[in-house]
PDB file of N, CA, C and O in Angstrom:
ATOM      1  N   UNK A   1     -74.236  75.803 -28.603  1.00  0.00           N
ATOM      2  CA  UNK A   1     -74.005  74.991 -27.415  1.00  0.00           C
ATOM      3  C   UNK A   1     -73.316  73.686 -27.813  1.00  0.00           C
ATOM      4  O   UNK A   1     -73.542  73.223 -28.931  1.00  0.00           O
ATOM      5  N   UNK A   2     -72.581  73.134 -27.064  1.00  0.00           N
ATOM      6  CA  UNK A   2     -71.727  72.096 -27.157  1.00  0.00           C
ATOM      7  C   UNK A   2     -72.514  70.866 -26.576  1.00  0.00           C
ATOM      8  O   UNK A   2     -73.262  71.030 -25.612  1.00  0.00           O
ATOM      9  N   UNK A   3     -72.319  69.427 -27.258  1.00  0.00           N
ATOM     10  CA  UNK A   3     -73.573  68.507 -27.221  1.00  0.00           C
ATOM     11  C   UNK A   3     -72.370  67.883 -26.246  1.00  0.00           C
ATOM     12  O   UNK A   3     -71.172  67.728 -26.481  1.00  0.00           O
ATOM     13  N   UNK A   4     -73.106  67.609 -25.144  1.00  0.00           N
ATOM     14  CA  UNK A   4     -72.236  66.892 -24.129  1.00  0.00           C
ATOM     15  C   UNK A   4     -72.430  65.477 -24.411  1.00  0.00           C
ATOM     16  O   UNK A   4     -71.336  64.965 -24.646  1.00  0.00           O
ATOM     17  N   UNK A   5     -73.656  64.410 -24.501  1.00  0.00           N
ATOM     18  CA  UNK A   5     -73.619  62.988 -24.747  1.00  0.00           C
ATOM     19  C   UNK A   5     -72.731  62.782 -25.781  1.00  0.00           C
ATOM     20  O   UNK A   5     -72.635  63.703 -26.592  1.00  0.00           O
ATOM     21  N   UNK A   6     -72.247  62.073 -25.902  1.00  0.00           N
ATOM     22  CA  UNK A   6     -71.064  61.141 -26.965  1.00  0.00           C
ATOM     23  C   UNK A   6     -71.383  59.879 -26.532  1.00  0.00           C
ATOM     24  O   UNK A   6     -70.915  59.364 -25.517  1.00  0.00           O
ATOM     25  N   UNK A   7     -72.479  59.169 -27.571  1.00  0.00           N
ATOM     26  CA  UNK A   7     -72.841  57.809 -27.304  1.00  0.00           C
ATOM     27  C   UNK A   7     -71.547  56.707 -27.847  1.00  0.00           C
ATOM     28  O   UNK A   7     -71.660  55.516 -27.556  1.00  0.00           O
ATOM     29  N   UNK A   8     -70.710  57.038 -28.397  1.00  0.00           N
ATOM     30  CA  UNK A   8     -69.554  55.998 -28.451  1.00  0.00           C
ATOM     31  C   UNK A   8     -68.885  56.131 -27.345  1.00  0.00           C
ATOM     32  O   UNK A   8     -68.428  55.186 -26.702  1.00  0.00           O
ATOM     33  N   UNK A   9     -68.776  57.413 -27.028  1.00  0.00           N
ATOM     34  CA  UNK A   9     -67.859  56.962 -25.798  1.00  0.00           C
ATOM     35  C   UNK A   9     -68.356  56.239 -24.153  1.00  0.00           C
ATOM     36  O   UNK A   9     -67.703  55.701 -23.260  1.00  0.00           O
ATOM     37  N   UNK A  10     -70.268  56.647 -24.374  1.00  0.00           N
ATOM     38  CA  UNK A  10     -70.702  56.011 -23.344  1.00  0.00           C
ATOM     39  C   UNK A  10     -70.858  55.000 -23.254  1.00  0.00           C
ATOM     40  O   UNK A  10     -70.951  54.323 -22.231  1.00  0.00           O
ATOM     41  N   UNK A  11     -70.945  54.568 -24.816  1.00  0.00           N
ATOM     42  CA  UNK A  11     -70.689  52.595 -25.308  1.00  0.00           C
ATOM     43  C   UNK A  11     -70.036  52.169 -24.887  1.00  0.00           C
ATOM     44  O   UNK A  11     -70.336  51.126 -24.305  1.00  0.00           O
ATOM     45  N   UNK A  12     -68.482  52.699 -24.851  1.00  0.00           N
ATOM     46  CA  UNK A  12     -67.421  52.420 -24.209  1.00  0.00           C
ATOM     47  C   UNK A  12     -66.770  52.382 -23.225  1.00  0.00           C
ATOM     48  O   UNK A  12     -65.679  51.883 -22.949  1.00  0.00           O
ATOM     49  N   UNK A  13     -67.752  53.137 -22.500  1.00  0.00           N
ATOM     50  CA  UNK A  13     -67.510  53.137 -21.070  1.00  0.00           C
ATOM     51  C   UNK A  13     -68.629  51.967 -20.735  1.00  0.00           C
ATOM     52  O   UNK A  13     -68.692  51.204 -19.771  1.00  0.00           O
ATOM     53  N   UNK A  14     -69.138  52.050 -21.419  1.00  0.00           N
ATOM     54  CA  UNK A  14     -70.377  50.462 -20.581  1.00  0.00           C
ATOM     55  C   UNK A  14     -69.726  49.384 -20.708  1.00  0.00           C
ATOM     56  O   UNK A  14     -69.788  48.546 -19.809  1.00  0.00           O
ATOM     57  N   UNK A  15     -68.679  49.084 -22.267  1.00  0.00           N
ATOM     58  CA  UNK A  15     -68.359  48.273 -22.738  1.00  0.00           C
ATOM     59  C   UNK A  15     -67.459  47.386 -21.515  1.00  0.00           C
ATOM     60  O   UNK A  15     -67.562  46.295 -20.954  1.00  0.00           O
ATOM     61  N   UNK A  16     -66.433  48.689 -21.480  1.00  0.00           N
ATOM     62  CA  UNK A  16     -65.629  48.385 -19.852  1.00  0.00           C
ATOM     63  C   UNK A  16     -65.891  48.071 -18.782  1.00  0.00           C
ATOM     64  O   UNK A  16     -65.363  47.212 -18.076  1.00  0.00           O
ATOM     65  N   UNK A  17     -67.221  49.143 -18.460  1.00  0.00           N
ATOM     66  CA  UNK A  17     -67.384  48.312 -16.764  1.00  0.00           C
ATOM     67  C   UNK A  17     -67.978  46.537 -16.925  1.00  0.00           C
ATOM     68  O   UNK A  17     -67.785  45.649 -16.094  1.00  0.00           O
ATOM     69  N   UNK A  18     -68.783  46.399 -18.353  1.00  0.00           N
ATOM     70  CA  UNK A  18     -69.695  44.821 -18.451  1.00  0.00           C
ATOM     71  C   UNK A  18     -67.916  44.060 -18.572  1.00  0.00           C
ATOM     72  O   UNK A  18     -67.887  42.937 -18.068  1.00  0.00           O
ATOM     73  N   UNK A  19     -66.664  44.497 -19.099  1.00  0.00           N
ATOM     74  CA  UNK A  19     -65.386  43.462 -19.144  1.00  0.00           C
ATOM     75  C   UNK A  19     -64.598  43.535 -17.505  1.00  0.00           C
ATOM     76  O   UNK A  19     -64.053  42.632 -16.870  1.00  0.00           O
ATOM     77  N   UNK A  20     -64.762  44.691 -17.234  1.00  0.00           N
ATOM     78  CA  UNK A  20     -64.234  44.900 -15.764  1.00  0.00           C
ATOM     79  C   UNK A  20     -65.574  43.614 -14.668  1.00  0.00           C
ATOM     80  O   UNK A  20     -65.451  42.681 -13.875  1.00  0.00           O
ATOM     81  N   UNK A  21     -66.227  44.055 -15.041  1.00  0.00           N
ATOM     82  CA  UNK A  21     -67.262  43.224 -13.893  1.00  0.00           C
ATOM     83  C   UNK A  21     -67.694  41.684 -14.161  1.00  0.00           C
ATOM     84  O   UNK A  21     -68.300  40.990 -13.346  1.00  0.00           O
ATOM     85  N   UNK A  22     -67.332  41.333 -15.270  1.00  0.00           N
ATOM     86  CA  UNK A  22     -66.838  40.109 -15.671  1.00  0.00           C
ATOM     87  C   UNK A  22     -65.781  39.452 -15.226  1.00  0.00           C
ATOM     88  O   UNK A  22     -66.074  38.453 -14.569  1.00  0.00           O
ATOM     89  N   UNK A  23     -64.631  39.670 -15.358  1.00  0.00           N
ATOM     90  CA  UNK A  23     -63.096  39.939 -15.262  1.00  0.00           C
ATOM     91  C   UNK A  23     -63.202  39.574 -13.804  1.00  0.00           C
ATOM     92  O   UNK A  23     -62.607  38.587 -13.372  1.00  0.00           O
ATOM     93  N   UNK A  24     -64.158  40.564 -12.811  1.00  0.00           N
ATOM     94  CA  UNK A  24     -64.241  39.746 -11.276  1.00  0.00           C
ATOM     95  C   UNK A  24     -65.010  38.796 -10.518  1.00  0.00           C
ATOM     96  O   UNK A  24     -65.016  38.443  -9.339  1.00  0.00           O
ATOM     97  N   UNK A  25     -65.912  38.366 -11.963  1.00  0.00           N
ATOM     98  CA  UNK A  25     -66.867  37.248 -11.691  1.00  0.00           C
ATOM     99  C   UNK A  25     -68.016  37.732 -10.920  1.00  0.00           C
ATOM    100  O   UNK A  25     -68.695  36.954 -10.251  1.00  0.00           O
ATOM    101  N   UNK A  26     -68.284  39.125 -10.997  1.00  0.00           N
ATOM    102  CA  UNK A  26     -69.553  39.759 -10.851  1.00  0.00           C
ATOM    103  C   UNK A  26     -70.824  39.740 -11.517  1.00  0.00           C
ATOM    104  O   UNK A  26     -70.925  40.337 -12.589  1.00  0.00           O
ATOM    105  N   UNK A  27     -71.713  39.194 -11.075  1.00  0.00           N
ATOM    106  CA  UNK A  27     -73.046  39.762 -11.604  1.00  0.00           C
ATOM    107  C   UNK A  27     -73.443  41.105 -11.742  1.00  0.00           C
ATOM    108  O   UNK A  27     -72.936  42.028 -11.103  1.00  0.00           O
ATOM    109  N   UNK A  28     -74.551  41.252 -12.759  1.00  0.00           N
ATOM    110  CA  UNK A  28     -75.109  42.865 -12.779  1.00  0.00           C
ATOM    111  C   UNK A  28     -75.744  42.711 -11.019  1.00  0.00           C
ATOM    112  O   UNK A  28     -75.645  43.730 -10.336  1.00  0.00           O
ATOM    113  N   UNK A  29     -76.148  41.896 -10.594  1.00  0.00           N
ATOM    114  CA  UNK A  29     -77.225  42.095  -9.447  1.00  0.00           C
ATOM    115  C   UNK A  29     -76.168  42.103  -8.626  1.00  0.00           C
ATOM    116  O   UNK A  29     -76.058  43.268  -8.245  1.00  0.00           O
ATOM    117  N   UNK A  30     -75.133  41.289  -8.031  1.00  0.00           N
ATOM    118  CA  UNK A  30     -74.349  41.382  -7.122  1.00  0.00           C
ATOM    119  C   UNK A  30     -73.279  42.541  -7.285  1.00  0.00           C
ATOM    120  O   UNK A  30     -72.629  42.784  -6.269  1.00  0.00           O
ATOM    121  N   UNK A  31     -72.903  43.558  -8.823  1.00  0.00           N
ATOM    122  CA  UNK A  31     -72.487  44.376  -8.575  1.00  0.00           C
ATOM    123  C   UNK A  31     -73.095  45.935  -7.957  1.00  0.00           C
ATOM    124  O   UNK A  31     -72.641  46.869  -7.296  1.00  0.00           O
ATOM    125  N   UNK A  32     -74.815  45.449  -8.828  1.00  0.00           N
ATOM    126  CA  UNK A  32     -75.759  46.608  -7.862  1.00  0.00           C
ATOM    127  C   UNK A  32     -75.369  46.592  -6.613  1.00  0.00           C
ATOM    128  O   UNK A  32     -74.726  47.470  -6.038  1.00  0.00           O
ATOM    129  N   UNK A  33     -75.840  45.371  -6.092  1.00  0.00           N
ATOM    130  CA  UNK A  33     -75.559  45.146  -4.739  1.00  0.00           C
ATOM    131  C   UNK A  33     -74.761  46.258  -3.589  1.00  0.00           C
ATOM    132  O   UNK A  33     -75.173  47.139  -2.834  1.00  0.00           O
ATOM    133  N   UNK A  34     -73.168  45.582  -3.976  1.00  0.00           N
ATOM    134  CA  UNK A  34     -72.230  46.452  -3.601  1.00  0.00           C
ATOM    135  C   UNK A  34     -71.887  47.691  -3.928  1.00  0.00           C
ATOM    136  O   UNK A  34     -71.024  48.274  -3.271  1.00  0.00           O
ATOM    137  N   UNK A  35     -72.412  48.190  -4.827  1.00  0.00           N
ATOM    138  CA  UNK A  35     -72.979  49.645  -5.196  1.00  0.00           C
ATOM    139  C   UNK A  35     -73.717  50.091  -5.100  1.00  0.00           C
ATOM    140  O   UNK A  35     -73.820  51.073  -5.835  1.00  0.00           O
ATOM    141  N   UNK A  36     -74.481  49.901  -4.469  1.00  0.00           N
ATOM    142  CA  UNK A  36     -75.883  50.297  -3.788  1.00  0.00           C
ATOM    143  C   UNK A  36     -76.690  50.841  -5.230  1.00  0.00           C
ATOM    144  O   UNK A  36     -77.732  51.488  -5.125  1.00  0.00           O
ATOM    145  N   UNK A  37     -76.226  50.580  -6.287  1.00  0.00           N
ATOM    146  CA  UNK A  37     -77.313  51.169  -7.642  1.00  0.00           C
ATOM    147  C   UNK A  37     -78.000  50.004  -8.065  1.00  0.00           C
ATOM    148  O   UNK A  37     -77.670  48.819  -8.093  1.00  0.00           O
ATOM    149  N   UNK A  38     -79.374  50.812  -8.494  1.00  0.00           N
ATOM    150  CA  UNK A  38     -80.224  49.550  -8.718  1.00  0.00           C
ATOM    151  C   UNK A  38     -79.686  48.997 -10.076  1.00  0.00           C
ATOM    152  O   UNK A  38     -79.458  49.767 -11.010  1.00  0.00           O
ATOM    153  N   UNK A  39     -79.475  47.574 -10.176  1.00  0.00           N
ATOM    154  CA  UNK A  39     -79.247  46.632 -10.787  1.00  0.00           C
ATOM    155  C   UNK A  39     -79.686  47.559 -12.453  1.00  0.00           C
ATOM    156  O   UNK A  39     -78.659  47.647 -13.127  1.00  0.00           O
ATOM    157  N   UNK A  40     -81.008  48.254 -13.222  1.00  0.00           N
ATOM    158  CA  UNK A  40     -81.686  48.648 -14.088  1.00  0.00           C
ATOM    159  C   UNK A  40     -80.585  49.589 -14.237  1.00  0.00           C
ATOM    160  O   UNK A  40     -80.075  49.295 -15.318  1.00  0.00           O
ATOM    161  N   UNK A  41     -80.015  50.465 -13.777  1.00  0.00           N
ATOM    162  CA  UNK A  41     -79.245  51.243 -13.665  1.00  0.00           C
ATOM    163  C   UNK A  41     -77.577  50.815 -13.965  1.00  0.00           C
ATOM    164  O   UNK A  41     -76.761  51.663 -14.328  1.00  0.00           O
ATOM    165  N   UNK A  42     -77.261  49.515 -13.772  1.00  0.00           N
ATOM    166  CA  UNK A  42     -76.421  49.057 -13.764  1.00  0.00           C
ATOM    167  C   UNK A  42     -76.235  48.899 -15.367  1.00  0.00           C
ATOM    168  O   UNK A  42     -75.346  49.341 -16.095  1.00  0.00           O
ATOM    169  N   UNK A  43     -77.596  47.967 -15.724  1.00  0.00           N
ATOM    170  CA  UNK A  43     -77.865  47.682 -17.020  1.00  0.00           C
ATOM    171  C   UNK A  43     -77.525  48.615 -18.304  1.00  0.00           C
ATOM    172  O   UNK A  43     -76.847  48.343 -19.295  1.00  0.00           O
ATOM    173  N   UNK A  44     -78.326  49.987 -17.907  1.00  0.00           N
ATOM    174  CA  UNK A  44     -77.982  51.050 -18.948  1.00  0.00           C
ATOM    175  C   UNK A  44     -77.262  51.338 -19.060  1.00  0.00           C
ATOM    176  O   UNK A  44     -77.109  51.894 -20.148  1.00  0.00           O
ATOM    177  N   UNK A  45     -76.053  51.300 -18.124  1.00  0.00           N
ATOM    178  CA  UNK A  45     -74.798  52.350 -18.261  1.00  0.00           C
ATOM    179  C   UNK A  45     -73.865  51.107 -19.012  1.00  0.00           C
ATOM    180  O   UNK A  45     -72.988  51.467 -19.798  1.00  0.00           O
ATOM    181  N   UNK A  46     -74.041  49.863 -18.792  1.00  0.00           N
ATOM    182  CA  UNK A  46     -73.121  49.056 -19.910  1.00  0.00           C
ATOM    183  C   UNK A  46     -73.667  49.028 -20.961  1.00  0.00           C
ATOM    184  O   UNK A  46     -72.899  49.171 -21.913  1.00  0.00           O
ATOM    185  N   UNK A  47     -74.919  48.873 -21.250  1.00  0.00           N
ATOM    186  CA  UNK A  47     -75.289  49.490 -22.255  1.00  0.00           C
ATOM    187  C   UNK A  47     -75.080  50.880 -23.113  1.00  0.00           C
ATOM    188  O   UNK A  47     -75.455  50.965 -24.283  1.00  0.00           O
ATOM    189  N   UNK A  48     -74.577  51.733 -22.556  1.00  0.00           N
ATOM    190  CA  UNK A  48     -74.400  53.144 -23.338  1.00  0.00           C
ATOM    191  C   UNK A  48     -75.690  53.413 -23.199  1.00  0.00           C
ATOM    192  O   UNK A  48     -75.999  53.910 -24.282  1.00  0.00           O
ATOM    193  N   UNK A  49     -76.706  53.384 -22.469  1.00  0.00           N
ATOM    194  CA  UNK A  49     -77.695  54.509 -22.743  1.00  0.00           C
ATOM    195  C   UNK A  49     -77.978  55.682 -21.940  1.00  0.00           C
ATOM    196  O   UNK A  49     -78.790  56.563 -22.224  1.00  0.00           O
ATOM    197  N   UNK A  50     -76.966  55.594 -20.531  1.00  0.00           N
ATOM    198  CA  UNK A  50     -77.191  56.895 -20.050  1.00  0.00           C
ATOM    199  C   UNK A  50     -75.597  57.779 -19.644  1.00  0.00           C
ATOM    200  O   UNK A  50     -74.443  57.413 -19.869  1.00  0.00           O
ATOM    201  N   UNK A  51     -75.812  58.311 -19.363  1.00  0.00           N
ATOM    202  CA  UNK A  51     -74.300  59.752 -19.223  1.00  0.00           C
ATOM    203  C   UNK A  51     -74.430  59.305 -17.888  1.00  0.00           C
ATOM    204  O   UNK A  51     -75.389  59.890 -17.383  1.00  0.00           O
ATOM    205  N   UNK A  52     -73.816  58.417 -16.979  1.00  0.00           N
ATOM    206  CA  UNK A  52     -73.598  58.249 -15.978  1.00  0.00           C
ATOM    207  C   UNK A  52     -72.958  59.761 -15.048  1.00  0.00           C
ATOM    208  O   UNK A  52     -72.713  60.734 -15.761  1.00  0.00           O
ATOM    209  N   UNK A  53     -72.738  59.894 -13.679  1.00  0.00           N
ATOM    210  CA  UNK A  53     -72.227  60.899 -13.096  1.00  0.00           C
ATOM    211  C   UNK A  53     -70.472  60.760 -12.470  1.00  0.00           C
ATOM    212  O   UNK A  53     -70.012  59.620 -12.522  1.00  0.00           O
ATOM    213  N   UNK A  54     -70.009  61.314 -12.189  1.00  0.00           N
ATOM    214  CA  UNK A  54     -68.264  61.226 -11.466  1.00  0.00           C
ATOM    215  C   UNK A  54     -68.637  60.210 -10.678  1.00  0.00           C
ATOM    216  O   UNK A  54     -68.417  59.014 -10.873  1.00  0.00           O
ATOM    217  N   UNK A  55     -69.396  60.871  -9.487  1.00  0.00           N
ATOM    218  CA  UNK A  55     -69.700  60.252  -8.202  1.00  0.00           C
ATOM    219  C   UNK A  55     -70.269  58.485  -8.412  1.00  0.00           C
ATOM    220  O   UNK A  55     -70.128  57.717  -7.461  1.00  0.00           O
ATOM    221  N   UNK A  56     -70.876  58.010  -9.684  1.00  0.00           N
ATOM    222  CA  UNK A  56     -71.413  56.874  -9.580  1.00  0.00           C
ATOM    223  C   UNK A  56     -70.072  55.765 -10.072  1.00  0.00           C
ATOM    224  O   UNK A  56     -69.880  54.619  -9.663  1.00  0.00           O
ATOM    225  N   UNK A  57     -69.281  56.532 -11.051  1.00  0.00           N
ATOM    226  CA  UNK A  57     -68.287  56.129 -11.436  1.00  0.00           C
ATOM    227  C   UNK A  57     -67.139  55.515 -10.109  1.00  0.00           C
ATOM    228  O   UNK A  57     -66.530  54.510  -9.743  1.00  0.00           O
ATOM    229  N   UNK A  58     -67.255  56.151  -9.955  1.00  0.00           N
ATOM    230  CA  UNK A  58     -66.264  56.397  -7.974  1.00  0.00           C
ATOM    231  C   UNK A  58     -67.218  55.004  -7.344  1.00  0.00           C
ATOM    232  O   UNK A  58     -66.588  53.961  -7.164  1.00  0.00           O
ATOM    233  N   UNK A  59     -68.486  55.018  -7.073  1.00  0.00           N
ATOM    234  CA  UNK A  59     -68.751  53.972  -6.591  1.00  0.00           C
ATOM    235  C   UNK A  59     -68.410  52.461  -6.900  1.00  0.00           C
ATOM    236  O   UNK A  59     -68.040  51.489  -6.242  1.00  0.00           O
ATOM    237  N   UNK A  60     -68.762  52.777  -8.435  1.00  0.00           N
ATOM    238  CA  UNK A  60     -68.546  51.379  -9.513  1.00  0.00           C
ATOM    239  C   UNK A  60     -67.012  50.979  -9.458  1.00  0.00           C
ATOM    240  O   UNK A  60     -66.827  49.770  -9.598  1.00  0.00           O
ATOM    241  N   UNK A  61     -65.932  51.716  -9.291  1.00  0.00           N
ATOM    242  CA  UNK A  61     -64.983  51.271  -8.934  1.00  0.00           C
ATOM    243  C   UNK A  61     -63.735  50.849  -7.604  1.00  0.00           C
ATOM    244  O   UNK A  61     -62.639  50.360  -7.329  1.00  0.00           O
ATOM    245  N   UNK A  62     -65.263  51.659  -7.021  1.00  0.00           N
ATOM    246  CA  UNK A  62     -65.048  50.546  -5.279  1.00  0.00           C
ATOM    247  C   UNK A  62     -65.977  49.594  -5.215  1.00  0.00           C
ATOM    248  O   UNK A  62     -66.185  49.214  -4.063  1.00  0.00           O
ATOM    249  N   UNK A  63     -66.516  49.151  -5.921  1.00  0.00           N
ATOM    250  CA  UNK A  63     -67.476  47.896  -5.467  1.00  0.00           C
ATOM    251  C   UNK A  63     -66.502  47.241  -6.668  1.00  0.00           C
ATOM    252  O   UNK A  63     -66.519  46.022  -6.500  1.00  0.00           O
ATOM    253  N   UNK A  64     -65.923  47.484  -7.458  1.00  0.00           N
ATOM    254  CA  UNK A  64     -65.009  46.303  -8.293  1.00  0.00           C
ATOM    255  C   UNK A  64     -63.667  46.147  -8.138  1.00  0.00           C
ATOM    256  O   UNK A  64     -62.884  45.420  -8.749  1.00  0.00           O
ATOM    257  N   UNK A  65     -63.453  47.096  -7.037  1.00  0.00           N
ATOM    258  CA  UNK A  65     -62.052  47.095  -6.508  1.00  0.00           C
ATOM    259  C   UNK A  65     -61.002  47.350  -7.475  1.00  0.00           C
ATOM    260  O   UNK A  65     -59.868  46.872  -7.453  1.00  0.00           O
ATOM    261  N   UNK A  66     -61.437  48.062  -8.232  1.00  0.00           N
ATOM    262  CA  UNK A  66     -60.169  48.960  -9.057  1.00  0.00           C
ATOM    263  C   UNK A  66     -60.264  50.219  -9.260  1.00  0.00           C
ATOM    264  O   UNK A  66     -61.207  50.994  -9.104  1.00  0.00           O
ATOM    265  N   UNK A  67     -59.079  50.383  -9.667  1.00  0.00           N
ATOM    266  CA  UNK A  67     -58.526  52.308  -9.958  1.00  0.00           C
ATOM    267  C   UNK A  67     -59.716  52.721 -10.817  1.00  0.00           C
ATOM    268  O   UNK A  67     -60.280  52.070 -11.697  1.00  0.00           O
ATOM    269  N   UNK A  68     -59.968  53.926 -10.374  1.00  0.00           N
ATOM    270  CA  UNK A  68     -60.896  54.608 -11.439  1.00  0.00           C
ATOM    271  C   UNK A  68     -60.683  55.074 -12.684  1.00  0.00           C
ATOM    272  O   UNK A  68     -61.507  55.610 -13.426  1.00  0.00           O
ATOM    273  N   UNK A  69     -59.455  54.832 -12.901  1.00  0.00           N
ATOM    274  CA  UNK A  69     -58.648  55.163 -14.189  1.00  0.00           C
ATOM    275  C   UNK A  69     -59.101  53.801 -15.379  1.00  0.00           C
ATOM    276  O   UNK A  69     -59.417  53.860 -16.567  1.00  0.00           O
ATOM    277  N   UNK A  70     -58.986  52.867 -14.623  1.00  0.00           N
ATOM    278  CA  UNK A  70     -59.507  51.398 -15.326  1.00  0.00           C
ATOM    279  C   UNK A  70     -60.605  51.566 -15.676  1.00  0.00           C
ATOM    280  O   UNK A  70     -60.720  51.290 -16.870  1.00  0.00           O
ATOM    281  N   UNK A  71     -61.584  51.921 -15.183  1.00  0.00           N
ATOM    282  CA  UNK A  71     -63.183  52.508 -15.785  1.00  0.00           C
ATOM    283  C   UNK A  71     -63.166  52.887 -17.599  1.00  0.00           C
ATOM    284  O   UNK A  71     -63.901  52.506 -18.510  1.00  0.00           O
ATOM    285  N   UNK A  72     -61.634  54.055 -17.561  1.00  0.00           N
ATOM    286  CA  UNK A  72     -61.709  54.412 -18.691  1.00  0.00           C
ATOM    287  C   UNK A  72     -60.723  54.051 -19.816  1.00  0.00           C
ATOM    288  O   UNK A  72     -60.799  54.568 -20.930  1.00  0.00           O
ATOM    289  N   UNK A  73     -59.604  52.953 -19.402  1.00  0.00           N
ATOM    290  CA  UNK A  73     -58.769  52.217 -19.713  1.00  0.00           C
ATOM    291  C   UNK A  73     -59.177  51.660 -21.487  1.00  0.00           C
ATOM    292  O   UNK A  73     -59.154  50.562 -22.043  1.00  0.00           O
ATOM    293  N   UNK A  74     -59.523  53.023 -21.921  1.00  0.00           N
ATOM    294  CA  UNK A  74     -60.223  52.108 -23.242  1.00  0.00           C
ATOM    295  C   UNK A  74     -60.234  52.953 -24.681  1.00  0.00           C
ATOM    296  O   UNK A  74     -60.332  52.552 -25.841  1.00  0.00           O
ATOM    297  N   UNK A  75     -60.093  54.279 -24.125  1.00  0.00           N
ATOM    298  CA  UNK A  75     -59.202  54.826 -25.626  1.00  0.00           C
ATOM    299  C   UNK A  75     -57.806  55.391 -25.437  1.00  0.00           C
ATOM    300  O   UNK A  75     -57.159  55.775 -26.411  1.00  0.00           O
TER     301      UNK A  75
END
């Protein structure tokens, strides 16, 4: 079986959304907010500790008002 987590790349995807959500002068709480995800949730995924989903991705980049391509703007 093929190991789906790749914790560098989920590093790196956290790495991005914590420079993307910076970048718009967002808080973790005010980006929960507008993403309706709880703030804890917000936390881990810039953190790299969880395999986030498509669909949450899609949210996170309408509550930061950019392309979803920018999410992954990083390798």
């Amino acid at each position: 079986m093929i190991k789906v987590k790749d914790p560098i790349f989920m590093k790196q995807f956290g790495l991005q959304l914590r420079n993307l959500r910076i970048a718009n002068k967002l808080s973790q709480e005010s980006l929960a907010y507008a993403s309706d995800i709880p703030i804890s949730q917000i936390g881990r995924i810039e953190r790299g500790e969880i395999n986030t989903t498509i669909c949450t991705v899609k949210v996170l980049a309408k509550a930061l008002d950019v392309d979803i391509k920018e999410l992954f703007d990083f390798f």
